[in-house]
C-alpha positions in Angstrom: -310.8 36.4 24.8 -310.8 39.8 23.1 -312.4 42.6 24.2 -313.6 44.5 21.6 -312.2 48.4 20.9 -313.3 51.8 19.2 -310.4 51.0 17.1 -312.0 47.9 15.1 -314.1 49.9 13.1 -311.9 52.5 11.8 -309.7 49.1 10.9 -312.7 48.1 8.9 -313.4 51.6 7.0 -309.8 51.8 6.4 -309.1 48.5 4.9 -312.8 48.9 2.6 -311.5 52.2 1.1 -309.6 51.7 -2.5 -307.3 54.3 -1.9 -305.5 53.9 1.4 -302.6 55.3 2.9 -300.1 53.1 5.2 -301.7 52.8 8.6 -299.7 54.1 11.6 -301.3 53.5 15.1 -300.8 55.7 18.1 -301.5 55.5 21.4 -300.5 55.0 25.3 -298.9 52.0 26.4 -300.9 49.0 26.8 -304.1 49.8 25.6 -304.7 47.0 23.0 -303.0 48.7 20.0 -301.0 45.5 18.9 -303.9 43.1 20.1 -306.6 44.9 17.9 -304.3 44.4 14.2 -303.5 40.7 15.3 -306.9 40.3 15.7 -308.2 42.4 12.5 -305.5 40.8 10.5 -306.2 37.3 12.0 -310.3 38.1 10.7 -309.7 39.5 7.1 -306.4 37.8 5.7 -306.4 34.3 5.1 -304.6 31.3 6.2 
């Protein structure tokens, strides 16, 4: 089950806009960071 996170929607605007820069995520240890791109890259790439 995944529990959604305030991250998601940045994900979202970031992938929509034309001119985006490489994507580095920060943050403490074991809050989801991994879990949220598997799951945004799982929902917007395909199989």
């Amino acid at each position: 089950m995944y529990m959604s996170r305030k991250i998601d929607k940045f994900l979202s605007d970031w992938k929509a806009e034309p001119d985006r820069k490489p994507l580095i995520v920060k943050g403490s240890r074991q809050v989801g960071k991994t879990e949220s791109i598997k799951h945004f890259a799982e929902k917007t790439t395909k199989a």
